[in-house]
N, C-alpha and C positions, 0 to 999 in steps of 0.2 A: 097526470100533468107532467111534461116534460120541461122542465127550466131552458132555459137558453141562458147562457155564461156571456157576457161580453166585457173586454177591458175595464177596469172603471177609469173615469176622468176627473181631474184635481177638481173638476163641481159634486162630482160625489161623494168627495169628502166630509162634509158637513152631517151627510143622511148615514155613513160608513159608521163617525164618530157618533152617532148620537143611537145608531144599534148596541155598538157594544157600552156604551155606558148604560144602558137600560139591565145589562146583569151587572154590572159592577158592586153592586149591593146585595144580590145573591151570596156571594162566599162561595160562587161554585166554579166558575170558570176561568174568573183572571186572577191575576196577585195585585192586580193593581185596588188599591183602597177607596182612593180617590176616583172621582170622574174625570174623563181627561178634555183636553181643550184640541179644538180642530187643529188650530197651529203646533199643539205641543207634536200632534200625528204629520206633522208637516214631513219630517225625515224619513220619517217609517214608512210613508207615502212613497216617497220620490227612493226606496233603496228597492222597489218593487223592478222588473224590468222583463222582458220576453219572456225568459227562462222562471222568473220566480214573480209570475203577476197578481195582481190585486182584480180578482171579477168581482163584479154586480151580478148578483143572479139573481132572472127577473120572471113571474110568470103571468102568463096573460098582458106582456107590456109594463109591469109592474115592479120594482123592486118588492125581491122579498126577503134579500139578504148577501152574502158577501162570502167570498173564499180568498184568505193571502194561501201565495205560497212564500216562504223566506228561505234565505239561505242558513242553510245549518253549519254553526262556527265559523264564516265566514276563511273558510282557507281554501285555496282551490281544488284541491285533491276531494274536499266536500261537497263539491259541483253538481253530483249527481243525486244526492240527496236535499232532502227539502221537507219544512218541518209545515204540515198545513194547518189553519186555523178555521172555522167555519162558523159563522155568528148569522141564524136566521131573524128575521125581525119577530117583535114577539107576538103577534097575530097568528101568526104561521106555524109555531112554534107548537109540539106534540101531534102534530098529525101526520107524521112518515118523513115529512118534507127532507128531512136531515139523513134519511136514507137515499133518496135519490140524488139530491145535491153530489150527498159525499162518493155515488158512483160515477156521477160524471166527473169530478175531480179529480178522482184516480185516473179517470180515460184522459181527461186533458192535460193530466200529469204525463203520464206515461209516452205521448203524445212530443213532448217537450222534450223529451230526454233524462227525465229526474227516473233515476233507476228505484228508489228506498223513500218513502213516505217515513214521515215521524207525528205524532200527534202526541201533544203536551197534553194532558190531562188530570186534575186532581183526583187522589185515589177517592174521595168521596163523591163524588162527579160520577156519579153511576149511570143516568142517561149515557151521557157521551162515554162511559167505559163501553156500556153495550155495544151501543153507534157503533163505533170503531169495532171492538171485536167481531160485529153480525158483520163487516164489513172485510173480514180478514185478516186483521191486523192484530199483536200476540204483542206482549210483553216482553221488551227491550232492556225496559231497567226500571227500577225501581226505586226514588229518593228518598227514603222516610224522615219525615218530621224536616224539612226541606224548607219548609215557610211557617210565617206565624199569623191568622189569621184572626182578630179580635179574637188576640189571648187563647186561640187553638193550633197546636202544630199541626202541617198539614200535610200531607207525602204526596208527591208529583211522580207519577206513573208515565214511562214514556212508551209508546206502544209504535210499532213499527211493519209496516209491510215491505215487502221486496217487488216490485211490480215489474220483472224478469227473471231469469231462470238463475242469475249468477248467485255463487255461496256468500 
C-alpha cells in the first residue's frame, strides 16, 4: 500500500486533533498531559506553510494519519531544517504503516528543500526509537530526565538525519 500525502485543510482539523489525543494517555509520545481542544491546535495549524506543511496521509481514499513538518527554533538560519512529527490513527497502527509513511516524508521533505530531519522522541518510546533509527536517523542529542511524566522523569532523545551530502 502506497499512502498518498496531500495538504490538510482547517476541516481536517477536528480528525488531526482527535488522532493525537487518542495517545495522550499513553505516556509515550507527547508531553502533553492533557487532551487538547481543536481551537487550542488552531495556531500550531495556521504556523504550518509550503515549506513546513501539515499532510493527511490517506490510504485507499481514506485518512489513516498525519505528518507536520515545523520549523526548528524558529530563526532563519534554521530554515533548512525541520523537526517532523508522525501520528497514525490507531487502527493502523503496528502493521509497517509507520515505515512507509515516514519514507515518503523524508522524500517529500527533501523535495522541499529541508536539508536535516529532527525527530523528538521519548527515550522510552522504543517503537518510534526503532522507526526512526530503521529509517537512518542517529542520535543528535540526548536530554535526560527532561520531563516529569505522572511522577516519572523522562529523557527526550532527539534523533537526526541529514538528507544531503553536506557536514
Amino acid at each position: 500500500m502506497k499512502p498518498v500525502f496531500r495538504y490538510a485543510a482547517l476541516t481536517d482539523l477536528p480528525w488531526v486533533v482527535a488522532v493525537y489525543n487518542s495517545i495522550v494517555a499513553g505516556r509515550m509520545v507527547t508531553a502533553d498531559t492533557d487532551e487538547v481542544s481543536v481551537e487550542s491546535r488552531l495556531p500550531w495549524f495556521e504556523a504550518h506553510d509550503e515549506k513546513h506543511p501539515l499532510w493527511i496521509v490517506e490510504a485507499d481514499g481514506q485518512p489513516v494519519g498525519w505528518v507536520s513538518l515545523q520549523k526548528f527554533y524558529g530563526r532563519p538560519a534554521y530554515d533548512i531544517t525541520a523537526e517532523i512529527s508522525i501520528y497514525l490513527h490507531e487502527s493502523t497502527r503496528g502493521r509497517g504503516l509507520g515505515k512507509i509513511v515516514l519514507q515518503e516524508a523524508i522524500a517529500h521533505s527533501a523535495a522541499l528543500g529541508i536539508e536535516n530531519l529532527l525527530g523528538f522522541v521519548f527515550a522510552h518510546n522504543i517503537p518510534s526509537m526503532k522507526l526512526f533509527e530503521w529509517a537512518g536517523f542517529s542520535q543528535w542529542a540526548n536530554m535526560p530526565g527532561i520531563a516529569l511524566l505522572d511522577g516519572e522523569y523522562r529523557s527526550l532523545i532527539i534523533l537526526g538525519k541529514k538528507l544531503n551530502t553536506q557536514p
